[in-house]
Backbone bond lengths (Angstrom), bond angles and torsions (degrees), N, CA, C in turn:
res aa  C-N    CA-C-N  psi(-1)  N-CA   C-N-CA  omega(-1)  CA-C   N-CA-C  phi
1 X - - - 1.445 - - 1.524 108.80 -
2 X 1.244 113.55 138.16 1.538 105.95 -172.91 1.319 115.39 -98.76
3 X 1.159 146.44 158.41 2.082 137.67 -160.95 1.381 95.27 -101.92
4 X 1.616 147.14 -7.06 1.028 134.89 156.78 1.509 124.31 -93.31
5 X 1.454 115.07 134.65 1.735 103.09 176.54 2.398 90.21 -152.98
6 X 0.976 90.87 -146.68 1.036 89.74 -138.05 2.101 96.50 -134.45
7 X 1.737 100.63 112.70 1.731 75.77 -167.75 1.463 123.87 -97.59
8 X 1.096 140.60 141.17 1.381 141.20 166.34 1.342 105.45 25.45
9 X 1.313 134.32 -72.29 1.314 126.24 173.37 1.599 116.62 -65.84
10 X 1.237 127.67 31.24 1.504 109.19 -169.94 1.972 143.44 62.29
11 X 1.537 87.16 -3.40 1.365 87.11 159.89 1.608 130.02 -98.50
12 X 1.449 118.54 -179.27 1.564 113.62 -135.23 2.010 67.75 -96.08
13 X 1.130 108.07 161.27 1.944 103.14 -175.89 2.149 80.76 -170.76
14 X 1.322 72.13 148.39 1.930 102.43 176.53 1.449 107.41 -99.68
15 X 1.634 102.65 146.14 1.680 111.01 176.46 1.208 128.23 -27.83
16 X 1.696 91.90 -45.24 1.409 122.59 -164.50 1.534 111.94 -63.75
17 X 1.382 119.13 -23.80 1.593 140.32 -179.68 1.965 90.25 -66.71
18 X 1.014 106.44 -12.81 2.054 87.96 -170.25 1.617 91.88 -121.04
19 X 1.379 94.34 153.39 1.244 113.72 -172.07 2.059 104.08 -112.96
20 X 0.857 129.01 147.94 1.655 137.46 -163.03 1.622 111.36 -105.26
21 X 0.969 150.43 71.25 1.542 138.46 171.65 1.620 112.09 -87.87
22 X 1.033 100.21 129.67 1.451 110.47 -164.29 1.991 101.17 -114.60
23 X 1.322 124.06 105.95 1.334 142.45 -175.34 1.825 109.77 -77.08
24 X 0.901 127.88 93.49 1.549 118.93 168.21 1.032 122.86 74.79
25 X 1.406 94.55 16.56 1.902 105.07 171.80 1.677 94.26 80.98
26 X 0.993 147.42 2.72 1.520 151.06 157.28 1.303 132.31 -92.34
27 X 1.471 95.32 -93.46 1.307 100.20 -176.65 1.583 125.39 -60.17
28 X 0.939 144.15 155.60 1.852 162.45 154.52 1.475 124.22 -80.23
29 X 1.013 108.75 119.05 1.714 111.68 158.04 1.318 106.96 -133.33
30 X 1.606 107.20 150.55 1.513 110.63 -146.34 1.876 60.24 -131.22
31 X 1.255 109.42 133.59 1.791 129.30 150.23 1.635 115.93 -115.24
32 X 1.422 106.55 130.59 1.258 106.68 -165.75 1.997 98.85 -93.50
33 X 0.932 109.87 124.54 1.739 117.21 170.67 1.570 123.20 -99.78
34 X 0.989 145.74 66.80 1.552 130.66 -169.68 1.750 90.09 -55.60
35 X 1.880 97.69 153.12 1.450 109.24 153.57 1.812 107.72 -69.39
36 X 1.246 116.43 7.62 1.605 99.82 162.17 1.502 116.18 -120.32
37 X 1.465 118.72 37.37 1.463 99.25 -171.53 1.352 110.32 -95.54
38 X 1.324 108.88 135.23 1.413 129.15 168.70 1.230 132.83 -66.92
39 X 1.465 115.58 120.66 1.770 110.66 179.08 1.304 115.62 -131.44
40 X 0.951 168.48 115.24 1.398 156.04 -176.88 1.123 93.75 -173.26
41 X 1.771 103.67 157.21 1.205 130.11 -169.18 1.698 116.31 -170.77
42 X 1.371 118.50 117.63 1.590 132.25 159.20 1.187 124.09 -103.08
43 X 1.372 118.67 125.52 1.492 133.72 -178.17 1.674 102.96 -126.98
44 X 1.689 101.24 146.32 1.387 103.28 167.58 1.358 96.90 -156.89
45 X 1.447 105.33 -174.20 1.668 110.02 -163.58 1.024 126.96 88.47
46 X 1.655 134.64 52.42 1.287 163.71 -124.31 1.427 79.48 -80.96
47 X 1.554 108.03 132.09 1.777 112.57 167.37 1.857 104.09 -134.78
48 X 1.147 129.81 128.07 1.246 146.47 156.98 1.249 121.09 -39.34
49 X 1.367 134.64 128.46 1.807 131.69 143.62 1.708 100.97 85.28
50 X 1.828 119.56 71.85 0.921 125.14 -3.35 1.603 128.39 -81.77
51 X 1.413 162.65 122.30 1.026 142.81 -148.77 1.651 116.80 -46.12
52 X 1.128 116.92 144.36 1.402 105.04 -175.69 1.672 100.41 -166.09
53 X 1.055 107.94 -165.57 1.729 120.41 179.52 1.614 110.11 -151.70
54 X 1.588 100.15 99.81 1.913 120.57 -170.41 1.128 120.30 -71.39
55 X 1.315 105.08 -13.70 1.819 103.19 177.72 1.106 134.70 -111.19
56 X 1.236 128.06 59.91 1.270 140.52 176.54 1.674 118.00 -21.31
57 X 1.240 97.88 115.33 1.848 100.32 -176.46 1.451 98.18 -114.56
58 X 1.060 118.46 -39.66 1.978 108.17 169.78 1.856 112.18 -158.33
59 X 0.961 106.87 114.72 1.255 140.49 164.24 1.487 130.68 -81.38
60 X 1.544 126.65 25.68 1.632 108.26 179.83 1.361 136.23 -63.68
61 X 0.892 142.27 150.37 1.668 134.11 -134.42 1.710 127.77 39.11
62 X 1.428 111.63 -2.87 1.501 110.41 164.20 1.945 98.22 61.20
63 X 1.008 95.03 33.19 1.954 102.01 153.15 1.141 134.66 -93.04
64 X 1.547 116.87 0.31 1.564 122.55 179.83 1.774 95.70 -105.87
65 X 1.182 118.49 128.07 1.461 126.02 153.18 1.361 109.72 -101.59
66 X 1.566 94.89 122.47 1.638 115.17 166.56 1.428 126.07 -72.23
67 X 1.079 101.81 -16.70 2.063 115.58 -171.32 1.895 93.96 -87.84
68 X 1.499 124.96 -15.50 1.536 120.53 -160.95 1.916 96.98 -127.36
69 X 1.513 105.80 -42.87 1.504 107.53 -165.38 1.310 116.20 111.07
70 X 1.351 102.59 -24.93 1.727 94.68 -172.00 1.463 121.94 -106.61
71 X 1.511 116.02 178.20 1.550 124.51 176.99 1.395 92.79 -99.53
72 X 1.242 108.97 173.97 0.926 141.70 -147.15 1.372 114.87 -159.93
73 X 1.847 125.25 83.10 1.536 112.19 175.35 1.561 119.97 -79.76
74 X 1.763 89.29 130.61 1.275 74.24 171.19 2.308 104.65 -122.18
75 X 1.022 86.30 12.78 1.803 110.57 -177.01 1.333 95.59 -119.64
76 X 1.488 112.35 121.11 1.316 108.83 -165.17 1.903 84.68 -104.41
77 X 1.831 108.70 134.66 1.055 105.27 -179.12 1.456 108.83 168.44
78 X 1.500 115.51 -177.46 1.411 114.80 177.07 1.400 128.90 -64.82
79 X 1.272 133.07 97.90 1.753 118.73 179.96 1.545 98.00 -113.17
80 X 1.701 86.99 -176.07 1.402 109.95 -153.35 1.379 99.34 -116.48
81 X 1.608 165.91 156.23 1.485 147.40 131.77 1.287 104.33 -115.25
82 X 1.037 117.20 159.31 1.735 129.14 160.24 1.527 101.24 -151.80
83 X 1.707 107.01 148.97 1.135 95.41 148.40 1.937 108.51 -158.56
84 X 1.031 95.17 168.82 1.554 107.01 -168.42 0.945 96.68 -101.46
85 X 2.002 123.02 146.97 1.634 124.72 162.44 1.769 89.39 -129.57
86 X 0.991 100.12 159.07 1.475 121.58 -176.21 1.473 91.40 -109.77
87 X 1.429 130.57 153.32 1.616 115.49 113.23 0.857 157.11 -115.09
88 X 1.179 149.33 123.87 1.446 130.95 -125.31 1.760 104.14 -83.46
89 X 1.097 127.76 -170.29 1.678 127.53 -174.93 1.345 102.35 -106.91
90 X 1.308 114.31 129.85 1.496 117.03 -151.88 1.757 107.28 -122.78
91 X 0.974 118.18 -148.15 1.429 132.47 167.74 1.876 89.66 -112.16
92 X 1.626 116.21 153.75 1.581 123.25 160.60 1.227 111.38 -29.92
93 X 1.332 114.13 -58.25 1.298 104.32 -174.46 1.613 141.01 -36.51
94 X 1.394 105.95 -21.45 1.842 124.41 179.29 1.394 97.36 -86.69
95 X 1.248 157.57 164.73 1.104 161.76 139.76 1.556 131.51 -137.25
96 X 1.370 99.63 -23.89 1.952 123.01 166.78 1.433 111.75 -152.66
97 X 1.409 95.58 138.94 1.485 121.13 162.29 1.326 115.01 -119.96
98 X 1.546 106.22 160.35 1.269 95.62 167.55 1.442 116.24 171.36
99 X 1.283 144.15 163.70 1.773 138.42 166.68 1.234 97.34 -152.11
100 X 1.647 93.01 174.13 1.462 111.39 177.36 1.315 116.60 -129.08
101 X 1.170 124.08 144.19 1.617 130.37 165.36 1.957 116.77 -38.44
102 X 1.363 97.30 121.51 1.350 100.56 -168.28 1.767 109.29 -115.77
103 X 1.339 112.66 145.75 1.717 110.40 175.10 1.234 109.11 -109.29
104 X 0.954 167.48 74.70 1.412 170.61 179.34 1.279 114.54 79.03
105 X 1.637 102.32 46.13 1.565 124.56 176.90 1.280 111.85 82.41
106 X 1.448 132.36 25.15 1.049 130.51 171.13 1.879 113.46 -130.33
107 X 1.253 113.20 118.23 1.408 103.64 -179.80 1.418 136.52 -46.76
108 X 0.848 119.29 113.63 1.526 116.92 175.48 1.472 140.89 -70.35
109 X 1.564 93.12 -3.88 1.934 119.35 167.32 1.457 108.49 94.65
110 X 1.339 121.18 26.01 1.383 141.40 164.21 1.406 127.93 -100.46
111 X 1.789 109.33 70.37 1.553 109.78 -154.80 1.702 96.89 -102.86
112 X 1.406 107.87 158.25 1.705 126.57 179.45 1.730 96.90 -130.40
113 X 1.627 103.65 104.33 1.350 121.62 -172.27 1.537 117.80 -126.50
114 X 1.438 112.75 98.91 1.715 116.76 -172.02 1.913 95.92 -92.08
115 X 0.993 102.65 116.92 1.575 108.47 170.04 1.913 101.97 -142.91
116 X 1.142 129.70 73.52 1.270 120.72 174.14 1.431 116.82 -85.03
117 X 1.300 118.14 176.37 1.207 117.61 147.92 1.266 123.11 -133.99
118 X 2.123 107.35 154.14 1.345 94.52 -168.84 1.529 93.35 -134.76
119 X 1.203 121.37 125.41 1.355 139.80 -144.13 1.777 92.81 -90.27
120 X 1.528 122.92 -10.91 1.639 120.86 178.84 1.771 95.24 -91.06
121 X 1.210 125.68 12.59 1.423 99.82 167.34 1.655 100.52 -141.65
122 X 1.282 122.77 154.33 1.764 145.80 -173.98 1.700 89.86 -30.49
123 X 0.976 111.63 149.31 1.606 147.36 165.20 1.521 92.83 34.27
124 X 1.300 132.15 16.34 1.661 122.49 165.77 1.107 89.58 94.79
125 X 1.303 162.08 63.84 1.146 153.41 157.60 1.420 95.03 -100.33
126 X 1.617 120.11 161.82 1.292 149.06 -163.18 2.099 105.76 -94.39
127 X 1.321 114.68 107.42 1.544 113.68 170.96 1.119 94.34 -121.62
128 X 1.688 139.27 11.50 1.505 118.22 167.90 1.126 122.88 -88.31
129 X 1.479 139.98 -177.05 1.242 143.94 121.67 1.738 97.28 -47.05
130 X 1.461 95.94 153.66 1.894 109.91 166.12 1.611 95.21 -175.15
131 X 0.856 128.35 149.94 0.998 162.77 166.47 1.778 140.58 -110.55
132 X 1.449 110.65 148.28 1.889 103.16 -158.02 1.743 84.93 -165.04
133 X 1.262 104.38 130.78 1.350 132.92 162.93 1.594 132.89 -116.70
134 X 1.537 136.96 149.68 0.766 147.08 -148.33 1.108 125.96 -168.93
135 X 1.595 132.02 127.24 1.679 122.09 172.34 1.457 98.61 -137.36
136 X 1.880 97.03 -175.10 1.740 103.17 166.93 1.356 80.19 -161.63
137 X 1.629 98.98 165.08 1.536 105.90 161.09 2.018 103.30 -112.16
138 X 1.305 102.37 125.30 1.507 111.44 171.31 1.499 123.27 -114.09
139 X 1.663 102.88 140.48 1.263 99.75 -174.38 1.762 98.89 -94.21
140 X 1.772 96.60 148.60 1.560 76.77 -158.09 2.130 84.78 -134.56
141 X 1.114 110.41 158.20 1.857 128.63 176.17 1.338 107.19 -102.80
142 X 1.153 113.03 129.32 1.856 117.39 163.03 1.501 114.32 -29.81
143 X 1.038 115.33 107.25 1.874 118.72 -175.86 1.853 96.34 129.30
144 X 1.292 105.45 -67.09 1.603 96.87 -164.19 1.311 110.91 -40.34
145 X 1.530 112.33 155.74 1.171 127.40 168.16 1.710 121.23 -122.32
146 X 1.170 125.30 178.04 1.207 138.54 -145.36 1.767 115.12 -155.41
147 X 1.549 106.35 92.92 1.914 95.74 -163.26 1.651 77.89 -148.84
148 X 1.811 99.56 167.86 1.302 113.16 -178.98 1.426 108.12 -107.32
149 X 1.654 108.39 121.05 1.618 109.89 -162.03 1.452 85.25 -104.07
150 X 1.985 94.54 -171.23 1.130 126.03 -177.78 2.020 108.69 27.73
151 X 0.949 113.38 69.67 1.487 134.65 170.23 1.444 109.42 -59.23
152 X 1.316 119.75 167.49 1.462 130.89 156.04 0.975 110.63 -155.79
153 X 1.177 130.62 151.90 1.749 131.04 160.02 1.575 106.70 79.83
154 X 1.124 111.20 -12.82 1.605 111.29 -156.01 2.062 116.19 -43.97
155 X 1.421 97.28 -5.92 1.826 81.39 -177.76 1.896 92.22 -84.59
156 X 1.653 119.72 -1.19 1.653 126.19 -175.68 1.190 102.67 -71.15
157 X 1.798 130.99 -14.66 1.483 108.85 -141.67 1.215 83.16 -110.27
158 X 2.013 110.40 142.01 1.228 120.46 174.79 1.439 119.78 -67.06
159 X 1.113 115.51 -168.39 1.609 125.22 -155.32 1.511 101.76 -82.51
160 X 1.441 111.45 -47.28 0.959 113.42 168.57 1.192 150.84 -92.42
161 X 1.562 112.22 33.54 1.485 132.73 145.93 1.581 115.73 -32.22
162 X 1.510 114.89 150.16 1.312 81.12 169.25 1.690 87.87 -149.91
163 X 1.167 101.47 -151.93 2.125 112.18 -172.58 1.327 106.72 -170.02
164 X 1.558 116.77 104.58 1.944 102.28 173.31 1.254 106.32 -138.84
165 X 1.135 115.96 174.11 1.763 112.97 -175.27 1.307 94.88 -151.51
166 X 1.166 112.66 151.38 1.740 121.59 162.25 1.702 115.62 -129.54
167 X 1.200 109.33 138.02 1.989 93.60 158.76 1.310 104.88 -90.49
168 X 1.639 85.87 146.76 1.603 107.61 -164.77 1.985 100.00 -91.03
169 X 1.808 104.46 -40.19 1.528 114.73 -169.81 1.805 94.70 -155.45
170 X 1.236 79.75 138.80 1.403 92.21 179.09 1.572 97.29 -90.40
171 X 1.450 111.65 -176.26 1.979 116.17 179.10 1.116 86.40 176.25
């Protein structure tokens, strides 16, 4: 077998660019990976029920679903997430928001938690905007996914919240 071939688009690409999954002890699928493939994606526009983020601002490779919230690997490799929550200025009654970084719906201990206090309104309750940010880098397998669990407050979070991820290295 020779280590040079040639990828889908016609450029010159190494063995080493494909990745091997082997089905039932039979069958083969050959996935092609360049060391340059691009993935990233920013969404904002915080939407309720299931929580998610509707506004897609960049999507390359089309791995973020807006209708669910989550990524979607399909490049198994190093990525990056962050995401920002706003909260918007409420009545007392709101006082914390907040989520955490999730791996295939399970937190990974990477939480974004707005609980201030603001001493100009009754019992310390929250009437500002405030804001709280957060990332991780995860190593992630073809299948895992990537969504912001255990929520609160979420109809509080302003518009411009947001959620993006990039891969940093493919493997």
């Amino acid at each position: 077998m020779s280590d040079n071939c040639t990828d889908p688009i016609g450029r010159m690409c190494s063995v080493q660019d494909f990745t091997i999954e082997y089905i039932n002890n039979s069958q083969t699928i050959l996935y092609y990976f360049p060391d340059d493939a691009a993935i990233a994606f920013t969404a904002s526009v915080p939407v309720d029920s299931p929580f998610r983020f509707g506004t897609v601002l960049t999507n390359i490779g089309g791995h973020y679903n807006q209708n669910t919230g989550s990524f979607t690997c399909a490049v198994p490799g190093l990525y990056y997430f962050s995401y920002h929550l706003v909260k918007k200025r409420a009545d007392p009654r709101v006082d914390a928001c907040g989520c955490s970084l999730g791996k295939n719906v399970v937190s990974v201990g990477i939480k974004a938690y707005i609980d201030p206090q603001d001493p100009f309104t009754s019992g310390g309750a929250d009437m500002r905007s405030y804001g709280v940010s957060n990332g991780a880098y995860l190593n992630l397998f073809r299948g895992d996914t990537v969504q912001l669990v255990d929520c609160s407050s979420v109809n509080y979070f302003e518009s411009w919240s947001s959620f993006s991820g990039v891969l940093v290295k493919a493997f």
